[in-house]
C-alpha positions in Angstrom: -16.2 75.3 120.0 -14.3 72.9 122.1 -11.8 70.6 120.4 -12.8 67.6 119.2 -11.2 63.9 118.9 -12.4 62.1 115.6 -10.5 59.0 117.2 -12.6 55.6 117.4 -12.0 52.7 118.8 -8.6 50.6 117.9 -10.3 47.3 118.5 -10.0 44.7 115.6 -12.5 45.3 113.2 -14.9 47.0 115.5 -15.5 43.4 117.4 -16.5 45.0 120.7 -18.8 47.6 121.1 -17.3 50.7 122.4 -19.8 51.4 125.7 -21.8 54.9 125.1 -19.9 57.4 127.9 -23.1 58.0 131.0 -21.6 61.9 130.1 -23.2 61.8 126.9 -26.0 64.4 126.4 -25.5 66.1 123.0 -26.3 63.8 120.2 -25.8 65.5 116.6 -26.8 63.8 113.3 -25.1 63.4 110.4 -26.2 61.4 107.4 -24.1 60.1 104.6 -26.0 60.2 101.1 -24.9 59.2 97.1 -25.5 56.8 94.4 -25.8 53.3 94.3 -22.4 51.5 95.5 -20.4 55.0 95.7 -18.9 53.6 99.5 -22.0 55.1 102.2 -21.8 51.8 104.3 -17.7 51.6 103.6 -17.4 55.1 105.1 -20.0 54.4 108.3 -17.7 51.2 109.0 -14.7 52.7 108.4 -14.9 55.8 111.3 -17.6 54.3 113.7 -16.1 52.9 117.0 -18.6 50.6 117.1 -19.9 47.5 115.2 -21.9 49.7 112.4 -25.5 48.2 112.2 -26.2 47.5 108.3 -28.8 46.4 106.6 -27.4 45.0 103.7 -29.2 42.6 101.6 -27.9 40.4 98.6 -29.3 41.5 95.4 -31.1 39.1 93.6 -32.5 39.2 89.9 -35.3 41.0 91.1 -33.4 44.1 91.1 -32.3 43.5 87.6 -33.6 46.3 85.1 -34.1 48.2 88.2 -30.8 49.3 89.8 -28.3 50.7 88.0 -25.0 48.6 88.4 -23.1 49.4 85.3 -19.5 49.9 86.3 -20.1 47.7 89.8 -19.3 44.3 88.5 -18.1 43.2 92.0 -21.2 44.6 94.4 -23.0 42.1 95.7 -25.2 43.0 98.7 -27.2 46.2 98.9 -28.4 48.8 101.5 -31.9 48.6 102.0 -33.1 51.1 104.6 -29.9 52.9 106.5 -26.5 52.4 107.8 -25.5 53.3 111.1 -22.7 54.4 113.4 -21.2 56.5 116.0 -18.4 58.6 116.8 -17.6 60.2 120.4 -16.2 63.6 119.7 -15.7 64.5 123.5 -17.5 63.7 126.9 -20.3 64.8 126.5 -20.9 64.6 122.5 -21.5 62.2 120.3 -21.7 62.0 116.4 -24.0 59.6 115.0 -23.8 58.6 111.3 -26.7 57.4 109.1 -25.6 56.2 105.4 -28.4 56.3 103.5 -29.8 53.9 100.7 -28.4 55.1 96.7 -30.7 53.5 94.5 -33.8 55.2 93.3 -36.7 52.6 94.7 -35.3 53.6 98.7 -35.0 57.3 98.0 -38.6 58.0 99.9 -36.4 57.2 102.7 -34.2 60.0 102.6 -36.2 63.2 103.7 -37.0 61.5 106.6 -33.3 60.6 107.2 -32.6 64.2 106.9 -34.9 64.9 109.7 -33.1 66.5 112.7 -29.7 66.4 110.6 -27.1 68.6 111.3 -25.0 67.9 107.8 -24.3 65.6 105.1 -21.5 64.1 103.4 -22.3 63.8 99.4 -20.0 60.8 98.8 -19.6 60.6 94.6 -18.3 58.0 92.0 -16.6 60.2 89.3 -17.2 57.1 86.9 -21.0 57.7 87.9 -21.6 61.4 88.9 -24.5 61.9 88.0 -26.2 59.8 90.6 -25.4 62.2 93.2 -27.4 65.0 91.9 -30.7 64.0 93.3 -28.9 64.0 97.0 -27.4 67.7 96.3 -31.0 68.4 94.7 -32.6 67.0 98.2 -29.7 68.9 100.2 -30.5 71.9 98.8 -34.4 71.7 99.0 -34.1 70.8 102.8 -31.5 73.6 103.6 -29.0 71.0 104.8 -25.4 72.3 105.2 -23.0 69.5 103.4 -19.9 68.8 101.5 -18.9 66.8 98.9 -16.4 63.8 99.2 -14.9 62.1 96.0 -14.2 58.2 96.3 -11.5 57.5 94.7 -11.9 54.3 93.0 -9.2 51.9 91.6 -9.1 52.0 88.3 -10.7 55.8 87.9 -8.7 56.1 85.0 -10.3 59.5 84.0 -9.3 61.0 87.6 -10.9 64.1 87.1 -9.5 67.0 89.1 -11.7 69.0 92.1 -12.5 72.0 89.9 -13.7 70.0 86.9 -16.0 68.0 89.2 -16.8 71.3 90.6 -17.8 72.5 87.8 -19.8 69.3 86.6 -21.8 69.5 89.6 -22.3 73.0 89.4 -21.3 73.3 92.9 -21.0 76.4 94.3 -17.2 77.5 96.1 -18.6 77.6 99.4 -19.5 74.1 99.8 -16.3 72.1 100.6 -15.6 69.6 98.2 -12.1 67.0 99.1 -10.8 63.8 98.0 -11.3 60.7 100.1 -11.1 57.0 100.5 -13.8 56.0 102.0 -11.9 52.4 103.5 -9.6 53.9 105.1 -10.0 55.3 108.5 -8.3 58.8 108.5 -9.6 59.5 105.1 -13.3 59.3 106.3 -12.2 61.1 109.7 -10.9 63.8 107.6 -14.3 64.1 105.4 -15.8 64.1 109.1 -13.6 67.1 110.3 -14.2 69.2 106.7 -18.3 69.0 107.5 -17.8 70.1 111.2 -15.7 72.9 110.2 -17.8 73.5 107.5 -21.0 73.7 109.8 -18.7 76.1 112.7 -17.8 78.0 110.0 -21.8 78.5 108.7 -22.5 79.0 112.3 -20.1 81.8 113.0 -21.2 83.5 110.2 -24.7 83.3 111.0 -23.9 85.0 114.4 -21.8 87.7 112.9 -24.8 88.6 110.8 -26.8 91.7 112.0 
């Protein structure tokens, strides 16, 4: 595999698009999946070197009795169909990141999301863990490689450790499972890097079997 760069574009705050290379040719899907408010869009916006395209609405009292925002006093706005960005790993290939939407009314979205993916990031909320078992459940069902990135949260007071959440999600010890923060740049990059060598090292295997 050649070595790639997960190194976007220093411009201040994404405020100019970083021009697709005329090199590109290989286009590889990844799509970010979890609850409701776990971090999806803060972790597209946080690697992509471009201005992410959101499509964030603010949540009205329509929503009330229907989405679950116990424990998210301060979220406001809410992803409605997908989050997008992109990431040029070399010349010639490029990552492109779909966040998809966490509460239960938008989740016929997802298997079409995970159409033509190549992996997934599992971002969870250990204050809410059970929301990501549906995307797991989906994961699963559609054969989709992925690992699982814990968010720390301020205030997580009960800070579980990685084998108790492990073991919560009944996750098995092949699928990679690391602690992130999903604002800050090299902690998504890093969740980035633990799928791609996650998905070489499934690859590999696969060739290496008779």
């Amino acid at each position: 595999m050649d070595s790639v760069s997960f190194e976007p574009s220093t411009s201040s705050e994404h405020s100019a698009r970083t021009p697709l290379s005329a090199t590109a040719e290989t286009g590889l899907k990844i799509v970010v999946v979890g609850g409701f408010g776990v971090g999806k869009t803060t972790l597209v916006r946080s690697v992509s070197e471009i201005r992410p395209l959101n499509t964030e609405e603010v949540m009205t009292k329509a929503g009330v009795g229907i989405d679950r925002t116990a424990g998210l006093a301060d979220k406001s706005t809410t992803t409605v169909a997908f989050d997008f960005g992109r990431i040029s790993l070399t010349e010639r290939t490029v990552l492109y990141l779909f966040g998809a939407p966490g509460q239960e009314r938008f989740w016929f979205l997802w298997d079409r999301l995970f159409a033509g993916t190549l992996g997934a990031v599992v971002l969870v909320d250990t204050r809410r863990m059970s929301d990501c078992w549906y995307a797991i459940d989906r994961l699963e069902h559609h054969r989709t490689p992925f690992v699982v990135a814990v968010n720390r949260f301020e205030g997580d007071t009960d800070a579980f450790s990685l084998s108790e959440i492990r073991q919560a999600l009944t996750l098995p010890e092949h699928v990679p499972l690391i602690d992130c923060d999903a604002r800050v740049r090299s902690s998504g990059k890093n969740v980035l890097i633990t799928l791609v060598d996650h998905l070489y090292e499934l690859a590999m295997a696969r060739e290496m079997t008779p």
